[in-house]
C-alpha positions in Angstrom: 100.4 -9.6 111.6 101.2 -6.3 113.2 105.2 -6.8 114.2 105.2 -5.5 118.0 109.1 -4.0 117.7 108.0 -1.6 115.6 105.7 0.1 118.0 107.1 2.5 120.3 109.2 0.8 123.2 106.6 -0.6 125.9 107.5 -3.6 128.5 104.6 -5.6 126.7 102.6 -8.0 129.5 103.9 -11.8 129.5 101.2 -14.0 129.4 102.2 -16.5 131.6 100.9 -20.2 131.3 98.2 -20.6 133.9 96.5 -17.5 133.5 93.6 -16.7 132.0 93.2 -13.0 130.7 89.8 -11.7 129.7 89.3 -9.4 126.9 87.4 -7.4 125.2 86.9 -8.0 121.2 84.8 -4.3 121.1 81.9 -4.4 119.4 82.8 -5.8 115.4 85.4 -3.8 113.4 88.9 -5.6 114.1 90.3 -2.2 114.1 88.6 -1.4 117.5 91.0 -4.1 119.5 93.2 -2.9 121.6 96.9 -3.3 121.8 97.0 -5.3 124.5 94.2 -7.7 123.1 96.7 -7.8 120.1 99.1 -8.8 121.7 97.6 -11.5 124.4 95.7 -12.9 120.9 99.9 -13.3 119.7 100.8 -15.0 122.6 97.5 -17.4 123.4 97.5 -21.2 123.5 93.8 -20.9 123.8 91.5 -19.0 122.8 87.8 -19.2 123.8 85.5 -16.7 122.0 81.7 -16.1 121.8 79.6 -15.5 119.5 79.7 -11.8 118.6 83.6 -12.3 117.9 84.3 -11.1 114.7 86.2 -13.6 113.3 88.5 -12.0 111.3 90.4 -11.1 114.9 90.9 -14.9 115.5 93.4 -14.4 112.5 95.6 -12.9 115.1 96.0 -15.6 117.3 97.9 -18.0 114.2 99.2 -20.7 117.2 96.1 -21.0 119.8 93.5 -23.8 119.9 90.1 -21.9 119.1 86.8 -22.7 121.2 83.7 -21.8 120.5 81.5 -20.7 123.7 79.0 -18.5 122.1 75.8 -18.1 124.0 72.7 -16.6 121.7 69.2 -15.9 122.8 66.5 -18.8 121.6 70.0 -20.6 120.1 71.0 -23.6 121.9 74.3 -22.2 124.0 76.8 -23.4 126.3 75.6 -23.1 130.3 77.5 -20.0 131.9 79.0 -22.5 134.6 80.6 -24.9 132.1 82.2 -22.0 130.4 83.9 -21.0 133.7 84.8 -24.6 134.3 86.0 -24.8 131.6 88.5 -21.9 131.5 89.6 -23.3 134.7 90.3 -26.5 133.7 92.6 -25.3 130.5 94.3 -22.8 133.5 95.4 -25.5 135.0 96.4 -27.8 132.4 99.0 -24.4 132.4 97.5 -23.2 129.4 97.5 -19.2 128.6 93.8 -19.1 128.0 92.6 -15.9 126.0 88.8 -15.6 127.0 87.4 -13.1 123.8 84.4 -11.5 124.7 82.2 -9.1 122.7 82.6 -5.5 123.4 83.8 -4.8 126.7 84.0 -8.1 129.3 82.5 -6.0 132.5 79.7 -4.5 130.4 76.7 -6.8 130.4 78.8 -9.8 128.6 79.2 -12.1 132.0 82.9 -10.5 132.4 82.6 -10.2 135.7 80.5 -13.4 136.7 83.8 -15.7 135.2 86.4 -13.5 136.7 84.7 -13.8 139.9 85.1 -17.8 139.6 88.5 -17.8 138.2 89.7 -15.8 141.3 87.8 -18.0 143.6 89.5 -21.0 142.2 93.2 -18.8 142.4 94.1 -18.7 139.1 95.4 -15.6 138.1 93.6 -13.4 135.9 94.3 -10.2 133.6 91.4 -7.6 132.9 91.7 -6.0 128.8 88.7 -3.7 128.7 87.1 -3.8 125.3 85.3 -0.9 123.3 81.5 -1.1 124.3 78.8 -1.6 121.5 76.8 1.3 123.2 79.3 3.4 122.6 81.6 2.5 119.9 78.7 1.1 117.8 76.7 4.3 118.5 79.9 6.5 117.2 80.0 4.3 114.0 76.3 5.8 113.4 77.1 9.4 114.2 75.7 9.2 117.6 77.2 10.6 120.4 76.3 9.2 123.5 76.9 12.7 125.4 76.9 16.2 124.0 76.7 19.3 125.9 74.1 20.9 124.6 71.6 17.0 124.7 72.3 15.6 127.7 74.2 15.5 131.0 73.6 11.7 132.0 73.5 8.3 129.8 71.9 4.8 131.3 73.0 1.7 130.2 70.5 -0.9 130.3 69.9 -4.7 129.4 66.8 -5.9 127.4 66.9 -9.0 129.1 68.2 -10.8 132.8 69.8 -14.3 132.9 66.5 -15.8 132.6 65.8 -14.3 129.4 63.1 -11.8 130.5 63.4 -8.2 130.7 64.5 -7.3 134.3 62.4 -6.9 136.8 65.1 -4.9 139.0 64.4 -2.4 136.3 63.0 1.1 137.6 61.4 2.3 134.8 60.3 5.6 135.7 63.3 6.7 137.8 65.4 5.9 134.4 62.5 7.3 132.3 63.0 10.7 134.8 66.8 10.8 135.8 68.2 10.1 132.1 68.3 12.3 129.0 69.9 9.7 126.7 68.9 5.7 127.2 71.0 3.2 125.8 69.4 -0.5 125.9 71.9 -3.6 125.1 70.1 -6.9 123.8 66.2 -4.9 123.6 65.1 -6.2 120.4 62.8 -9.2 121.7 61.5 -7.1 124.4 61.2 -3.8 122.8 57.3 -3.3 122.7 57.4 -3.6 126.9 60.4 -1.5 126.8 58.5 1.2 125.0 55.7 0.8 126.6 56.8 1.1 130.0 59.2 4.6 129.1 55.9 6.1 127.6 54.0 4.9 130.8 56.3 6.5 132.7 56.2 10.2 131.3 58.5 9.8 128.3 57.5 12.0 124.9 56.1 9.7 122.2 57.9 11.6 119.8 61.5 10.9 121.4 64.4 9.7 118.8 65.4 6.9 118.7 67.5 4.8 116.3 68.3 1.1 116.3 71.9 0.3 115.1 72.2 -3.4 113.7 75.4 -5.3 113.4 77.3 -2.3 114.6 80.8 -1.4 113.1 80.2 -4.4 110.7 80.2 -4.2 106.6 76.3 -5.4 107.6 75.6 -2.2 110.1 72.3 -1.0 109.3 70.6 1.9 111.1 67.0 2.9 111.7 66.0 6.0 112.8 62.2 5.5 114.3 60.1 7.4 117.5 60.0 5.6 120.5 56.1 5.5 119.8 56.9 4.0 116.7 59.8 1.6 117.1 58.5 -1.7 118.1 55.9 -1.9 114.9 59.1 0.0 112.8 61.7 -2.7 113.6 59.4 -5.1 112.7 58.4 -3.8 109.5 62.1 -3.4 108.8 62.9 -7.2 109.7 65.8 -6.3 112.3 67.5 -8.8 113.7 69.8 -8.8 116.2 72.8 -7.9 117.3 71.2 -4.5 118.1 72.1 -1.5 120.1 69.1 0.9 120.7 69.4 4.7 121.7 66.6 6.6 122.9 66.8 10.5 123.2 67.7 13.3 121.6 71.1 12.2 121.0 70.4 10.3 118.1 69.0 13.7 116.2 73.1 14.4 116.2 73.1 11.6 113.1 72.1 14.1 110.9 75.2 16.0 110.8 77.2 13.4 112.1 76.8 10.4 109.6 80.7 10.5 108.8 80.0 6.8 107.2 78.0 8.3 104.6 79.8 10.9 104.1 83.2 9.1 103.3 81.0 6.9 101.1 80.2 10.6 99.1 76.9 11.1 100.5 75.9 14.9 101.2 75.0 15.6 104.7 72.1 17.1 105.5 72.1 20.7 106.3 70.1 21.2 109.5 70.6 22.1 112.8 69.3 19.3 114.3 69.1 20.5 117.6 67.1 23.3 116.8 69.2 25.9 118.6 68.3 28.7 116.1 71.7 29.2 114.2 73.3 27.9 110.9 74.2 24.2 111.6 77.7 24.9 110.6 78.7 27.1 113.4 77.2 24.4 115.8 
């Protein structure tokens, strides 16, 4: 347990029974929390995680009731509204609920959707952002989501809407056109009409892209595939998810940028993998 007086001097936040703070868990490693998810985690009475939670961070919270409320795709899961009620109800019981969420709250994990009740029902609420599996998972693969000389804009997309199916809100070819580097949360059961409508709207079939598998976990996997090539590669690879998926030329930055193999003794490959014409070691 990480002894809070021997960080530097800080008026730490109270958490005050009745409120219900959301936070982030980021996307696996425990190390990625945040100090002020450490320290609401210390203080809980209540804890009430999902499913990507790695549980080794539930360690941290030694005197809090733990509740499962993970919701999985093709899993039987908890209804979004009975979550929310839920938190309210523990609120005001005068609880100090800890709502742990997967990555960052606000970033396609519902964050928003149980604030929004929480508010409407005036109990008080705390927002602890959370590191984002699209781009702390990314970075744990050597992929930077923006580099100068790849790309000047990054989407951030969901495989998948509320009902399961990927969105129909979706404008394929304007983020097909207007985005260098694509980042796609929770693709894996729709990849093949992902990939299909990219390449239908004008994207190379050659494009990079890598799938990054548990991410940050001992189990992260990577596969580095085309985006003509992915659906049939994933498949053939038996990925499962939790996935992140990158699509552009970011992901050709791996091949210098694979610190995980290289702390594990690997030798990097020596290419310039951008193809800019000079020695990849004064890139």
């Amino acid at each position: 347990m990480i002894d809070f007086n021997l960080l530097p001097k800080k008026k730490w936040p109270i958490f005050s029974p009745g409120w219900v703070w959301l936070c982030g868990a980021g996307p696996g490693d425990p190390g990625l929390l945040t100090l002020h998810a450490l320290n609401g985690l210390t203080q809980a009475d209540v804890v009430v995680f999902d499913a990507l939670v790695n549980k080794e961070i539930l360690e941290w919270a030694p005197n809090a009731e733990l509740i499962y409320a993970g919701k999985r795709g093709g899993k039987p899961s908890a209804k979004q509204r009975d979550i929310s009620l839920h938190l309210i109800e523990l609120a005001k019981l005068g609880k100090r609920v800890l709502r742990l969420k997967g990555g960052d709250p606000f970033v396609f994990g519902r964050g928003g959707e149980e604030a929004q009740t929480l508010v409407q029902n005036f109990i008080p609420i705390r927002i602890i952002p959370g590191i984002s599996a699209g781009i702390g998972g990314l970075a744990y693969a050597g992929i930077p989501v923006t580099h100068r000389d790849v790309n000047q804009a990054v989407t951030f997309v969901t495989g998948h809407d509320q009902n399961g199916n990927t969105p129909s809100s979706l404008n394929w070819s304007a983020i097909s056109e207007g985005s260098q580097v694509i980042v796609v949360y929770m693709g894996m059961k729709h990849i093949d009409h992902i990939r299909m409508s990219l390449l239908n709207a004008g994207r190379d079939k050659n494009e990079p892209v890598a799938v990054v598998t548990s991410a940050t976990s001992l189990k992260q996997h990577v596969l580095e595939t085309t985006l003509e090539n992915c659906a049939q590669d994933i498949k053939a690879a038996h990925l499962t998810p939790p996935a992140i998926i990158c699509i552009g030329r970011a992901v050709l930055m791996r091949q210098v940028l694979d610190w995980q193999a290289q702390a594990a003794g690997e030798t990097p490959r020596n290419v310039d993998p951008l193809n800019r014409g000079r020695p990849a070691e004064s890139a």
